[in-house]
PDB file with one MODEL, atoms N, CA, C and O in Angstrom:
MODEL        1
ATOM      1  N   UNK A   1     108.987  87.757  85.430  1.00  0.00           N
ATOM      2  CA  UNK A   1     107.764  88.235  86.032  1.00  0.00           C
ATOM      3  C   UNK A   1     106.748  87.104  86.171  1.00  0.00           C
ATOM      4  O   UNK A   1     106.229  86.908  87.270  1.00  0.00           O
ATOM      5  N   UNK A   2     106.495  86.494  85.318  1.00  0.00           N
ATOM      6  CA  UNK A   2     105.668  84.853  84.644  1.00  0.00           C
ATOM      7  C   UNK A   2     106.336  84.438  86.437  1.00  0.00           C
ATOM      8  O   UNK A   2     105.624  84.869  87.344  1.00  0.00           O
ATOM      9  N   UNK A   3     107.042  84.007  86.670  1.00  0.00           N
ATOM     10  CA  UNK A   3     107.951  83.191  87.842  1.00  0.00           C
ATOM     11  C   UNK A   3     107.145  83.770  89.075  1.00  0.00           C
ATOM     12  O   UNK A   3     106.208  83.166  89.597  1.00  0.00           O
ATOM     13  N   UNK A   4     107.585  84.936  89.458  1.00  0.00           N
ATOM     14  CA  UNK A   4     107.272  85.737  90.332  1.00  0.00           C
ATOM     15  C   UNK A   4     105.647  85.301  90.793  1.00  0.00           C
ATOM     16  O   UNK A   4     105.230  84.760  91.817  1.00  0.00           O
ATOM     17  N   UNK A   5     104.881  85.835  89.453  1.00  0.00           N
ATOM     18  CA  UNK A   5     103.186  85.725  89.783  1.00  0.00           C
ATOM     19  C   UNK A   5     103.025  84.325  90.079  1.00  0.00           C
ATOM     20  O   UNK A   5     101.968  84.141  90.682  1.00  0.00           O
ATOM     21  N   UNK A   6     103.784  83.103  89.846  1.00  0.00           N
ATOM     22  CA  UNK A   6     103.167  82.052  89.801  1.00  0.00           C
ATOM     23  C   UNK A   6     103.768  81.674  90.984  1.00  0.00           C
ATOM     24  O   UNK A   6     103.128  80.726  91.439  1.00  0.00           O
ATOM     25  N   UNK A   7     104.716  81.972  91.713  1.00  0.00           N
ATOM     26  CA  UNK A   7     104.814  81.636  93.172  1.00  0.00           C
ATOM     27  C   UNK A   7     104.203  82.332  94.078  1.00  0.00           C
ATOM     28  O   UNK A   7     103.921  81.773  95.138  1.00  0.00           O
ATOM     29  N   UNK A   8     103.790  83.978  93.829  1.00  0.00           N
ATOM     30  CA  UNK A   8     102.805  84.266  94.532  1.00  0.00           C
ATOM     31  C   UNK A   8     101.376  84.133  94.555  1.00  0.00           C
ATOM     32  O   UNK A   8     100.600  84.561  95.410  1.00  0.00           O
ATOM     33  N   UNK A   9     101.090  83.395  93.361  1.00  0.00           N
ATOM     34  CA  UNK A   9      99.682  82.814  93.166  1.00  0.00           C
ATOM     35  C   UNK A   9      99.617  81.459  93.715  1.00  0.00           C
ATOM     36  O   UNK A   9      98.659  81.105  94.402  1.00  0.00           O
ATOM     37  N   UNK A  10     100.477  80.785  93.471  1.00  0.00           N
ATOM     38  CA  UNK A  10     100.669  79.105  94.246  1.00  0.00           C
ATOM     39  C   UNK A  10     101.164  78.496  95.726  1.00  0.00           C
ATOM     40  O   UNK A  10     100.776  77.686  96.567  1.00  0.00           O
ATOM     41  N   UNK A  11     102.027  79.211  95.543  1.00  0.00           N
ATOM     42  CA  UNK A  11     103.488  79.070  96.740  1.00  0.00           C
ATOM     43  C   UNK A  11     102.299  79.601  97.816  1.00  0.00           C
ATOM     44  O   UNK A  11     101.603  78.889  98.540  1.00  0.00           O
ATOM     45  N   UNK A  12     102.283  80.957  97.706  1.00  0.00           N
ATOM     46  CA  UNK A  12     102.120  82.144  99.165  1.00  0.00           C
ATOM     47  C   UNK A  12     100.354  81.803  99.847  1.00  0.00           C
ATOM     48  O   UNK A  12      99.811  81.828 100.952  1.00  0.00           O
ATOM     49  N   UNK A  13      99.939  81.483  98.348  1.00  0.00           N
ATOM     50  CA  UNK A  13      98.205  81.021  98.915  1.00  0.00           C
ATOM     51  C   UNK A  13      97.674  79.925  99.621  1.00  0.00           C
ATOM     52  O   UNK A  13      96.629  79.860 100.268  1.00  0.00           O
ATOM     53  N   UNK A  14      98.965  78.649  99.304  1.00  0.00           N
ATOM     54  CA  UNK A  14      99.021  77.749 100.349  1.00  0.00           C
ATOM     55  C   UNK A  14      99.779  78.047 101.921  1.00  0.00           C
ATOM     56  O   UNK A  14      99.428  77.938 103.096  1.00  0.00           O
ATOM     57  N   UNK A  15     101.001  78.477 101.195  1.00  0.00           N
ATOM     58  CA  UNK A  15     101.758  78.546 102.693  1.00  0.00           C
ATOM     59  C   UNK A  15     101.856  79.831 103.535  1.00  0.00           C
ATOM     60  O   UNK A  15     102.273  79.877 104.693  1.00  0.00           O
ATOM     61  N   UNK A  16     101.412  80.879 102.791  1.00  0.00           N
ATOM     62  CA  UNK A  16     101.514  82.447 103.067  1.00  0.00           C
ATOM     63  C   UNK A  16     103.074  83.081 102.788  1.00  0.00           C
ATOM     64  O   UNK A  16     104.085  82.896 102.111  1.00  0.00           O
ATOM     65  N   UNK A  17     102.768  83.548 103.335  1.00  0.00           N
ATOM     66  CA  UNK A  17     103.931  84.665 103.077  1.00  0.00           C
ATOM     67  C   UNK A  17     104.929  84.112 104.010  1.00  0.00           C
ATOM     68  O   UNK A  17     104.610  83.567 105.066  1.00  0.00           O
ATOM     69  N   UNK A  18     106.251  84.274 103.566  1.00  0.00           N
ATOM     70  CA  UNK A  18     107.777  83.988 103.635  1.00  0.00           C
ATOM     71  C   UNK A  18     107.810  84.916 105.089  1.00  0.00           C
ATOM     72  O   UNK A  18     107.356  86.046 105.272  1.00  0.00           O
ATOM     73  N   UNK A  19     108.585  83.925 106.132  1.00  0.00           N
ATOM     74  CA  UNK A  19     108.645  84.687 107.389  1.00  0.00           C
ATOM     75  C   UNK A  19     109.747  85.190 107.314  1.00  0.00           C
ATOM     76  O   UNK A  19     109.867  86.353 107.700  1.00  0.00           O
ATOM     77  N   UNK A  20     110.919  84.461 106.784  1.00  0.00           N
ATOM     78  CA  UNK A  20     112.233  84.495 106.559  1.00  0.00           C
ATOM     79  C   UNK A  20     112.599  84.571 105.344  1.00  0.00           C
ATOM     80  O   UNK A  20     112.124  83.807 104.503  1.00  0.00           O
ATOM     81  N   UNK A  21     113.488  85.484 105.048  1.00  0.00           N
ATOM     82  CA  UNK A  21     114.140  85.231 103.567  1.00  0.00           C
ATOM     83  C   UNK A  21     116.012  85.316 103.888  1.00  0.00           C
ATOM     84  O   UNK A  21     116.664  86.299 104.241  1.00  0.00           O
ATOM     85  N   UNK A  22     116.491  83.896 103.606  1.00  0.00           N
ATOM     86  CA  UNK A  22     118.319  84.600 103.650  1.00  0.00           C
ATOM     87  C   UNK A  22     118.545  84.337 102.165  1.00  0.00           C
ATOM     88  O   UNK A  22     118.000  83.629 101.318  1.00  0.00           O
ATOM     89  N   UNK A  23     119.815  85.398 102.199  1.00  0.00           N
ATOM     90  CA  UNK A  23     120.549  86.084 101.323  1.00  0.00           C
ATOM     91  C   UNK A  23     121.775  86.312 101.405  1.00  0.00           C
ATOM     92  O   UNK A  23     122.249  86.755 102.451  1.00  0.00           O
ATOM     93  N   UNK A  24     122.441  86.088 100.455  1.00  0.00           N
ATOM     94  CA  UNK A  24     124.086  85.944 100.624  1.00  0.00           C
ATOM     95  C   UNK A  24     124.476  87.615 100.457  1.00  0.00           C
ATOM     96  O   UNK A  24     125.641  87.888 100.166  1.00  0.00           O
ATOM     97  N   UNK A  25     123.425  88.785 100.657  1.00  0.00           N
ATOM     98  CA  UNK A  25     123.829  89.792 100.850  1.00  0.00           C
ATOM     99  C   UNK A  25     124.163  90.703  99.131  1.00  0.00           C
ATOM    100  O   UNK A  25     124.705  91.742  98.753  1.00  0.00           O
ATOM    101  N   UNK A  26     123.559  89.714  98.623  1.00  0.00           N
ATOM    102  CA  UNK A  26     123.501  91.041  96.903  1.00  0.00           C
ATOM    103  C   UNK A  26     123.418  92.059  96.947  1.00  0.00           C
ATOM    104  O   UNK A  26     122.825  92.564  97.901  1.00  0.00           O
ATOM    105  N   UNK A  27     123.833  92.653  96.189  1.00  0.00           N
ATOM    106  CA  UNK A  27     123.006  94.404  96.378  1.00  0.00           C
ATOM    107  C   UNK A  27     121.609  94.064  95.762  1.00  0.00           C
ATOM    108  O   UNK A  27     120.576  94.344  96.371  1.00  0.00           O
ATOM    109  N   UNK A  28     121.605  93.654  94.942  1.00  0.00           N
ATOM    110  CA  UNK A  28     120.005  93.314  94.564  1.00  0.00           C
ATOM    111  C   UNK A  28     118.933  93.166  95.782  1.00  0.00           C
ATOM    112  O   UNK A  28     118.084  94.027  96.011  1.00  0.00           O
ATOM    113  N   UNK A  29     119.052  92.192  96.394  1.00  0.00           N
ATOM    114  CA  UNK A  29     118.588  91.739  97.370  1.00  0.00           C
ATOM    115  C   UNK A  29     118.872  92.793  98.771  1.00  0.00           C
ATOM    116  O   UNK A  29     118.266  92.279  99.711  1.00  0.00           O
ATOM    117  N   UNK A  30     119.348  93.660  99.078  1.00  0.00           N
ATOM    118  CA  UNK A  30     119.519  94.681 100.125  1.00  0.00           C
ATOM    119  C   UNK A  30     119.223  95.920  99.688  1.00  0.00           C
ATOM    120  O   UNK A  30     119.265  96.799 100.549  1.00  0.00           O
ATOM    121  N   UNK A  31     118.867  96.314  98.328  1.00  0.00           N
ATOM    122  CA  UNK A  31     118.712  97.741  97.789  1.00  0.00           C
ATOM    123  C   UNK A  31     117.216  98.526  98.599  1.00  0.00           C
ATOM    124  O   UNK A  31     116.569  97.643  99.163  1.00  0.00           O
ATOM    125  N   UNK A  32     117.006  98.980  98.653  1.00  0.00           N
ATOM    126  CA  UNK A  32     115.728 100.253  99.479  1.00  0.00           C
ATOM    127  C   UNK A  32     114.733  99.655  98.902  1.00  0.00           C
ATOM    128  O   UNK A  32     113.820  99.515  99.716  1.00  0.00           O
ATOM    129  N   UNK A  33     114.364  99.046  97.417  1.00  0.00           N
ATOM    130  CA  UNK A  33     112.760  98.086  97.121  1.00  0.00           C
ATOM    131  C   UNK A  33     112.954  97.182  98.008  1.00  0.00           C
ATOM    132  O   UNK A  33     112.144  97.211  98.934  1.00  0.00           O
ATOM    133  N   UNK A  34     113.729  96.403  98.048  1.00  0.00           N
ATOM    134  CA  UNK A  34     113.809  95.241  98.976  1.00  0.00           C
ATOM    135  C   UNK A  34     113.268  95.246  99.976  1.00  0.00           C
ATOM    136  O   UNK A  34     112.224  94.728 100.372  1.00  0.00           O
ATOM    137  N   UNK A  35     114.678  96.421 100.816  1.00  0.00           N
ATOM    138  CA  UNK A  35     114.225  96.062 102.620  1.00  0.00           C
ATOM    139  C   UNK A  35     112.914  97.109 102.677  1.00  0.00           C
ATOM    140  O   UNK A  35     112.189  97.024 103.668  1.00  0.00           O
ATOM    141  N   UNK A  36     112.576  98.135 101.594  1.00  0.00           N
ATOM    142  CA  UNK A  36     111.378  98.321 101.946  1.00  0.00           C
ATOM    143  C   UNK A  36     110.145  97.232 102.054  1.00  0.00           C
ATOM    144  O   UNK A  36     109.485  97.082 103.082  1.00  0.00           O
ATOM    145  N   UNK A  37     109.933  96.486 100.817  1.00  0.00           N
ATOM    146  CA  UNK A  37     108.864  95.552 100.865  1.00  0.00           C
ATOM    147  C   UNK A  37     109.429  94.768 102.050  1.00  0.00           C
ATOM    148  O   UNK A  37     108.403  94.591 102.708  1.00  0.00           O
ATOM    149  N   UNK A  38     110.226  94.302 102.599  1.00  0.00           N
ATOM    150  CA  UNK A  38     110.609  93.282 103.920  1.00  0.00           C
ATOM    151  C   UNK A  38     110.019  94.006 104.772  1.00  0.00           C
ATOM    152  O   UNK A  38     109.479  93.353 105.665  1.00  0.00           O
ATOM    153  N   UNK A  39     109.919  95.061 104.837  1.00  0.00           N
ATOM    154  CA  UNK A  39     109.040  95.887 105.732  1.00  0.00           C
ATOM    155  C   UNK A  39     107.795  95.668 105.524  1.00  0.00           C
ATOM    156  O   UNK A  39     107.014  95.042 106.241  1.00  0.00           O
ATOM    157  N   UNK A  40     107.630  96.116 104.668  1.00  0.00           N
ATOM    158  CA  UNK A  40     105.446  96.905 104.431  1.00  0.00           C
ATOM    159  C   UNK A  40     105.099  94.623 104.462  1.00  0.00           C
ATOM    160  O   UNK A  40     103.996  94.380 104.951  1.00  0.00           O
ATOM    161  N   UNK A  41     105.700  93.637 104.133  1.00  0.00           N
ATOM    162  CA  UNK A  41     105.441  92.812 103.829  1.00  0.00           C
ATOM    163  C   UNK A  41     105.306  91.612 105.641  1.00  0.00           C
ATOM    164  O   UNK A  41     104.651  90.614 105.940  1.00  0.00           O
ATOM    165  N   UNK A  42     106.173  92.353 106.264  1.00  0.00           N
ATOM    166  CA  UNK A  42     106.349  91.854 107.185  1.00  0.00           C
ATOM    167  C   UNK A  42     107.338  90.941 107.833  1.00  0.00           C
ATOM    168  O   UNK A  42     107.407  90.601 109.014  1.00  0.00           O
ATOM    169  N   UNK A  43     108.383  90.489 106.417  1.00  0.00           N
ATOM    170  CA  UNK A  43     109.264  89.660 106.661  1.00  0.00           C
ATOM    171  C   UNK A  43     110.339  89.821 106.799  1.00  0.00           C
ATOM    172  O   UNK A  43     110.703  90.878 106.285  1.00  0.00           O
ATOM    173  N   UNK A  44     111.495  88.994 107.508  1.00  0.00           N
ATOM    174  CA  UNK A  44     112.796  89.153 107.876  1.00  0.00           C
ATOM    175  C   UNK A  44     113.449  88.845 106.844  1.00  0.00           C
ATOM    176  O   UNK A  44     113.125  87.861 106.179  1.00  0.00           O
ATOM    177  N   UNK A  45     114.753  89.821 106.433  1.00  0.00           N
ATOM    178  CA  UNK A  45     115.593  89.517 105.693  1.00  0.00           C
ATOM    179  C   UNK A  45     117.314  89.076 105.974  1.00  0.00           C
ATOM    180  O   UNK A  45     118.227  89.840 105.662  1.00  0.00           O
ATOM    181  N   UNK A  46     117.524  87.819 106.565  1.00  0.00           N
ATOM    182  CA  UNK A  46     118.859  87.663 107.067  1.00  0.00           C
ATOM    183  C   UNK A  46     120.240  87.438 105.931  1.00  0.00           C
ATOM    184  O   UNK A  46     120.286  86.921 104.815  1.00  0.00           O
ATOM    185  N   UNK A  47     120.940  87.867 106.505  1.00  0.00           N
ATOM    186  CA  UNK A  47     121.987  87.336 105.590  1.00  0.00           C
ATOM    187  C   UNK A  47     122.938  86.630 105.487  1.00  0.00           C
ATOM    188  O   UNK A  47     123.874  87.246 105.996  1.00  0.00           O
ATOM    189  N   UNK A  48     123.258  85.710 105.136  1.00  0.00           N
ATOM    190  CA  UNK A  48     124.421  84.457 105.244  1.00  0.00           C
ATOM    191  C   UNK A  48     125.778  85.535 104.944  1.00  0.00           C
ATOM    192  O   UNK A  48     125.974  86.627 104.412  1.00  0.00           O
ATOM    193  N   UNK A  49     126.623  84.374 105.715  1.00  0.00           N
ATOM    194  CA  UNK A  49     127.821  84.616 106.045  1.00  0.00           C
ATOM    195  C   UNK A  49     128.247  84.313 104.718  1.00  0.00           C
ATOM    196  O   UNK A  49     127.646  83.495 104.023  1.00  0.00           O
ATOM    197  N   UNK A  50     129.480  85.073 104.248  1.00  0.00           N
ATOM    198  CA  UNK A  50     130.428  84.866 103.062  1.00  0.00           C
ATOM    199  C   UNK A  50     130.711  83.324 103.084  1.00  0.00           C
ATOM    200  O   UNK A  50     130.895  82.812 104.188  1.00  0.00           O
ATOM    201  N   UNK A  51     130.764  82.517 101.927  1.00  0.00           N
ATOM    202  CA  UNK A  51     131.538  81.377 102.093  1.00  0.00           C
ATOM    203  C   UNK A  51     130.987  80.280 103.039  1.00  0.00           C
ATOM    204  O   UNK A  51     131.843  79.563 103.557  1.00  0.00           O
ATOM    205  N   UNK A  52     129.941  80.085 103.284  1.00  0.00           N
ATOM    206  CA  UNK A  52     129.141  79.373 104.622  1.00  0.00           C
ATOM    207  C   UNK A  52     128.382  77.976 103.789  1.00  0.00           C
ATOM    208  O   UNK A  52     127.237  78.060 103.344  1.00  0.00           O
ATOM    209  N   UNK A  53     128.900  77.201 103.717  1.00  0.00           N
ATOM    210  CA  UNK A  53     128.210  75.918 102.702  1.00  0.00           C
ATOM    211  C   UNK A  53     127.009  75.359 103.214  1.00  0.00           C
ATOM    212  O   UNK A  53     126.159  74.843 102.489  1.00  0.00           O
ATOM    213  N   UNK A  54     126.882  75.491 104.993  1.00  0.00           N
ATOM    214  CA  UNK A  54     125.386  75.266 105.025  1.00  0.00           C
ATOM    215  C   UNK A  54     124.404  75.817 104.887  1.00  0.00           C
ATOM    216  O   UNK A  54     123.264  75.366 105.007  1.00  0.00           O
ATOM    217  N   UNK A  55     124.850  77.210 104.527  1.00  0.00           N
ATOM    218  CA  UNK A  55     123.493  77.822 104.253  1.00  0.00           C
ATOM    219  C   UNK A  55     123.258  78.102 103.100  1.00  0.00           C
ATOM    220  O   UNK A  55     122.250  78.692 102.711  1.00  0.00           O
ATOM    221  N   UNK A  56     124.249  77.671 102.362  1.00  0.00           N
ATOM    222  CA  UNK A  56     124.067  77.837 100.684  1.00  0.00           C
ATOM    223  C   UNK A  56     123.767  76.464 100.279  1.00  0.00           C
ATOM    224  O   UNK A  56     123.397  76.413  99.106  1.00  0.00           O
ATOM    225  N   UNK A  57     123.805  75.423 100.831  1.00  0.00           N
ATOM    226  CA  UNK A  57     122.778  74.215 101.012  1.00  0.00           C
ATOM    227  C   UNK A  57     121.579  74.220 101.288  1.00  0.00           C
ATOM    228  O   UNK A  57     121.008  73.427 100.539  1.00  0.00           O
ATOM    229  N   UNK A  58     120.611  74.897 102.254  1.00  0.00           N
ATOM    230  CA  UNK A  58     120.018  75.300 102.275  1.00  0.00           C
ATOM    231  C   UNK A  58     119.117  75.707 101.263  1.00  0.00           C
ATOM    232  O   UNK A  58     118.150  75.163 100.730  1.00  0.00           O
ATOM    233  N   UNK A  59     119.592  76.637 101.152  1.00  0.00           N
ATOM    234  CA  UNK A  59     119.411  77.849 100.160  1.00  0.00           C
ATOM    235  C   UNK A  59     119.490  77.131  99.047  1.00  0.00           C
ATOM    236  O   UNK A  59     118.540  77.541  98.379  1.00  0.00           O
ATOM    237  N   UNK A  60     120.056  76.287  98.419  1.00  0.00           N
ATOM    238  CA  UNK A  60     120.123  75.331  97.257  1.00  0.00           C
ATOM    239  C   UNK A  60     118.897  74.607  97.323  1.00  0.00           C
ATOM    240  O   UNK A  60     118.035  74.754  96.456  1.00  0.00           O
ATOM    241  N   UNK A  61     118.755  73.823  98.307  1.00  0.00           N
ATOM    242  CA  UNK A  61     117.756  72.720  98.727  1.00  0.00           C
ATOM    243  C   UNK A  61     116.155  73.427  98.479  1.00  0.00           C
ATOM    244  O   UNK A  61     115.259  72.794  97.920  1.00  0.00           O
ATOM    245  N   UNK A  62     115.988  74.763  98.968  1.00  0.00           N
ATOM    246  CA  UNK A  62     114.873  75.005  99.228  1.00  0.00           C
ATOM    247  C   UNK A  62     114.665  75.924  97.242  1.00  0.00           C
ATOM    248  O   UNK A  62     113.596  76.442  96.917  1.00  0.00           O
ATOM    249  N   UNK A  63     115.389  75.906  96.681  1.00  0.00           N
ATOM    250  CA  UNK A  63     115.272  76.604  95.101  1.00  0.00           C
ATOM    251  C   UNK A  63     114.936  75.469  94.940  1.00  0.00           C
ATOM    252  O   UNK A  63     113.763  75.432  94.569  1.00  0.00           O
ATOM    253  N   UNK A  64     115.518  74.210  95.061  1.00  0.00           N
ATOM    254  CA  UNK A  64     114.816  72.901  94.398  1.00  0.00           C
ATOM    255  C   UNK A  64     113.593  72.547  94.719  1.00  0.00           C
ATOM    256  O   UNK A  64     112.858  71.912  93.963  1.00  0.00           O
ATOM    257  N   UNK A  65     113.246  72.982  96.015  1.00  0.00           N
ATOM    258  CA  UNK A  65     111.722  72.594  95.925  1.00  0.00           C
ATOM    259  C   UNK A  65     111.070  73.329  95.441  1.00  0.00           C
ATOM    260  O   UNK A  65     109.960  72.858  95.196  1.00  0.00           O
ATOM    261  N   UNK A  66     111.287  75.004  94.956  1.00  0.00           N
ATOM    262  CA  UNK A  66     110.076  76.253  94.506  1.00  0.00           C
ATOM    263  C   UNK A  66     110.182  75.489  93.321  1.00  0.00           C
ATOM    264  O   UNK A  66     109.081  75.126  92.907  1.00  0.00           O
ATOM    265  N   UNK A  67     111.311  75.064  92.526  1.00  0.00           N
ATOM    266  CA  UNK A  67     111.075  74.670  90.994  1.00  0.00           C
ATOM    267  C   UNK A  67     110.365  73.401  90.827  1.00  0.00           C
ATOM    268  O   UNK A  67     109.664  73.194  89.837  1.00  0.00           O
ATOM    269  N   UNK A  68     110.542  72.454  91.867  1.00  0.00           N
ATOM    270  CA  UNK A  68     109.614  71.582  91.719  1.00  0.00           C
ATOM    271  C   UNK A  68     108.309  71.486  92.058  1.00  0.00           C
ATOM    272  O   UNK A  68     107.533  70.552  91.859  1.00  0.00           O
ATOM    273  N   UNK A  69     108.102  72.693  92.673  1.00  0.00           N
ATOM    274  CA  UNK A  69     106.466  73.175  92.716  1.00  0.00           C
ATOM    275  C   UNK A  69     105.606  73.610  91.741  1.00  0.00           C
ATOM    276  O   UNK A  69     104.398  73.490  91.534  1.00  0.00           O
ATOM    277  N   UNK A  70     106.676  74.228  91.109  1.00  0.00           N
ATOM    278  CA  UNK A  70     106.231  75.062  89.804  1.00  0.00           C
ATOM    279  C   UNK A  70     106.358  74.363  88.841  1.00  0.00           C
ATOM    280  O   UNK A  70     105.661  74.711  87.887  1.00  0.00           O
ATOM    281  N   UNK A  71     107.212  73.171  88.638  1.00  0.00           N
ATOM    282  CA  UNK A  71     107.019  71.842  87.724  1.00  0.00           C
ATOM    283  C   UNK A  71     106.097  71.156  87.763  1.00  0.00           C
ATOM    284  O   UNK A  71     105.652  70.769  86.683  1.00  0.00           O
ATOM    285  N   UNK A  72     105.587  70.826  88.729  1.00  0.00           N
ATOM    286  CA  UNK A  72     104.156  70.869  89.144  1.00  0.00           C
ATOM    287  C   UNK A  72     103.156  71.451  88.564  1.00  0.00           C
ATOM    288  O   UNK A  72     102.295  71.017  87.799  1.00  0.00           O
ATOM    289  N   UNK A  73     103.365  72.540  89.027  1.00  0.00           N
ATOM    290  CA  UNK A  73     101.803  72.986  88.996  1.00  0.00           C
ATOM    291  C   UNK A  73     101.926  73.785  87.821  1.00  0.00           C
ATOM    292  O   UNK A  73     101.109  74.706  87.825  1.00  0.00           O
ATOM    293  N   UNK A  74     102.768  73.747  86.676  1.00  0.00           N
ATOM    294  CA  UNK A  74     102.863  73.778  85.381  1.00  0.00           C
ATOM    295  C   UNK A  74     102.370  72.752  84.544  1.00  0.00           C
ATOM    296  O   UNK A  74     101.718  73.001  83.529  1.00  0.00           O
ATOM    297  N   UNK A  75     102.729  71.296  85.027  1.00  0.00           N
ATOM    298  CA  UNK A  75     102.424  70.283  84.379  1.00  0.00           C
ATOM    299  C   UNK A  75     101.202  69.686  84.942  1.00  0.00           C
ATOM    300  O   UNK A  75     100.973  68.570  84.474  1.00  0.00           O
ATOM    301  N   UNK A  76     100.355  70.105  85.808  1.00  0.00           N
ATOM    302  CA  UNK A  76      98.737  69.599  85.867  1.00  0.00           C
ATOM    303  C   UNK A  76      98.047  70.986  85.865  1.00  0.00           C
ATOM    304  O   UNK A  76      97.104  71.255  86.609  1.00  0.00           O
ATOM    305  N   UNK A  77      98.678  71.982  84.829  1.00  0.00           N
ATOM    306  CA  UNK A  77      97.652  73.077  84.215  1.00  0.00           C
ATOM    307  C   UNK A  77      96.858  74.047  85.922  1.00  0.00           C
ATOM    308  O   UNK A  77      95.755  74.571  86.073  1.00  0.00           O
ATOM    309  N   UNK A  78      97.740  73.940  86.644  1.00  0.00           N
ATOM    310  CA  UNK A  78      97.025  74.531  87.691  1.00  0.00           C
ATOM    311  C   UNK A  78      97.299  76.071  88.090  1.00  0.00           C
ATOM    312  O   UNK A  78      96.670  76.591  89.011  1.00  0.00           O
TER     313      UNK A  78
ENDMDL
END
């Protein structure tokens, strides 16, 4: 939860809200909270293809930058 608030307090207030979100198709990630908030929130929820290495590159690449944001802005108390 700690995670959550601190990317929507940091992340979303600089850059706004997520236009796009992909997903390798979890049930987590497709359950009725989900694509409801993708709704009321405004954003698209796509889903990667099974087995697709560029988009799980991607998708790798861009977790490395939320954590290094939050390494950040953990370590200058912000």
């Amino acid at each position: 939860m700690d995670t959550a608030i601190l990317i929507w307090n940091r992340v979303t207030s600089h850059t706004g809200l997520f236009k796009n979100i992909i997903s390798d198709g979890d049930q987590k990630s497709t359950s009725a909270v989900w694509t409801n908030l993708h709704t009321l929130l405004g954003t698209k929820l796509s889903l990667s293809t099974a087995y697709h290495p560029q988009t799980d590159g991607l998708a790798e690449r861009m977790i490395q930058t939320l954590e290094d944001m939050i390494r950040r802005s953990c370590a200058y108390g912000l």
